[in-house]
C-alpha positions as CSV (number, residue, x, y, z in Angstrom):
1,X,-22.2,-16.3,4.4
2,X,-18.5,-15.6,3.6
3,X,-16.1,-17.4,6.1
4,X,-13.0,-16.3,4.0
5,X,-10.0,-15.1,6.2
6,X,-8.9,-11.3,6.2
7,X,-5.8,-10.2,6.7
8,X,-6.2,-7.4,9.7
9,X,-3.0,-5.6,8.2
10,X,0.8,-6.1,9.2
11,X,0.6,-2.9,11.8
12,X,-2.3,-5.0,13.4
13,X,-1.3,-8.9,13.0
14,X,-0.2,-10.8,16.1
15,X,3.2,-9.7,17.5
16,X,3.2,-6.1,14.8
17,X,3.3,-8.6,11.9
18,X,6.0,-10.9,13.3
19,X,4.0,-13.7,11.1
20,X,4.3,-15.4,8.1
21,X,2.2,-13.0,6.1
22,X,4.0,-10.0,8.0
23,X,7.2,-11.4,6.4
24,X,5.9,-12.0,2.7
25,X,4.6,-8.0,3.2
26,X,7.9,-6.5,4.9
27,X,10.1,-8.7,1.8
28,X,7.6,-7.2,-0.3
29,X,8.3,-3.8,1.0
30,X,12.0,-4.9,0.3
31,X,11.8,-5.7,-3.1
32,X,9.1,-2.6,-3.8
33,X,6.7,-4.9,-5.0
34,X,4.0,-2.8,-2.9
35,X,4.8,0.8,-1.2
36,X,6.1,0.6,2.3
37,X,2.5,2.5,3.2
38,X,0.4,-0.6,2.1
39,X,0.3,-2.8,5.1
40,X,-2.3,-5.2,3.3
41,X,-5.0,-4.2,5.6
42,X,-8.1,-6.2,4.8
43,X,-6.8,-8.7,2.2
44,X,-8.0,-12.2,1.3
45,X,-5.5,-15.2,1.3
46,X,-5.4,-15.7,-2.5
47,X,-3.8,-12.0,-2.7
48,X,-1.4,-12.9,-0.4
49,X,-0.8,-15.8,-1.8
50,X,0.0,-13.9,-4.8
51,X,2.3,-11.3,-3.4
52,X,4.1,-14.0,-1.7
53,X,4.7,-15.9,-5.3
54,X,5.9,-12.5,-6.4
55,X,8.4,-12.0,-3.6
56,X,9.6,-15.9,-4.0
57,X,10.2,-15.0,-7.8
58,X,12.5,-11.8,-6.2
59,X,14.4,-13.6,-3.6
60,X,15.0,-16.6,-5.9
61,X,17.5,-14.2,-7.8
62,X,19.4,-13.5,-4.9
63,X,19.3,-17.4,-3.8
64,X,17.0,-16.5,-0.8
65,X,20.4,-14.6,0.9
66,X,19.7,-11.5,2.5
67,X,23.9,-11.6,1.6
68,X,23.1,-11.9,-1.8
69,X,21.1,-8.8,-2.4
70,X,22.8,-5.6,-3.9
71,X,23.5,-3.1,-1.2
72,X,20.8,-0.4,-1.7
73,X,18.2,-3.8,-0.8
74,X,20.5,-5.0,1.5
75,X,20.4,-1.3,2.9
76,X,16.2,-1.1,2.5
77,X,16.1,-4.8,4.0
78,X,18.2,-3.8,7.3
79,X,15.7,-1.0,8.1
80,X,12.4,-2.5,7.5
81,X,13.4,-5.2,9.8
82,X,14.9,-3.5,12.3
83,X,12.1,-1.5,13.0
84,X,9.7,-4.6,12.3
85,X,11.4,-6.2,15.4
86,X,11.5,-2.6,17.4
87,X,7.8,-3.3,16.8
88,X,7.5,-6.9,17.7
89,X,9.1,-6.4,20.8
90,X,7.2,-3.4,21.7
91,X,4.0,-6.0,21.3
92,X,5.5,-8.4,23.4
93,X,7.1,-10.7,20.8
94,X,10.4,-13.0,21.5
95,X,12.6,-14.3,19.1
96,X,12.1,-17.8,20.1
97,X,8.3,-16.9,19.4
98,X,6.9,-19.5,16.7
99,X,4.1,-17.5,15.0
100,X,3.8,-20.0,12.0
101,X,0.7,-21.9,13.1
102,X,-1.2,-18.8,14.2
103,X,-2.4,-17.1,11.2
């Protein structure tokens, strides 16, 4: 029997993806490592894992400032999380939410 985690996919995470992994897959979308259509729907921790390594690689060269990054990712950035958080609060999520410990 197989007891490994899987991700239910950013659109269906807890608060629309207002999570850890929600945030290594919208930074992903960010950075274009994966196409704003893949919401990660059914993956296993070590993929994530490995996306999130690949985003940490991105934002270490812009010194993990949203600031830092050139203005069409600044520009991509701005959207996707704007309408991540119409989202979250739609689902009933509060910035003072800590979703850290619940995925």
């Amino acid at each position: 029997m197989n007891n490994e985690y899987i991700y239910p996919g950013v659109l269906d995470d807890l608060f629309a993806g207002m999570t850890g992994p929600g945030k290594i897959i919208r930074d992903a979308w960010v950075f274009e490592i994966i196409p704003e259509t893949e919401t990660c729907k059914g993956w296993t921790v070590q993929r994530l894992d490995v996306l999130n390594h690949q985003v940490n690689d991105e934002w270490d060269k812009y010194s993990s400032m949203v600031s830092n990054l050139p203005p069409e990712l600044f520009e991509r950035h701005q959207r996707i999380y704007s309408e991540a958080v119409k989202l979250a609060k739609k689902a009933g999520w509060t910035a003072d939410i800590d979703t850290e410990d619940e995925n």
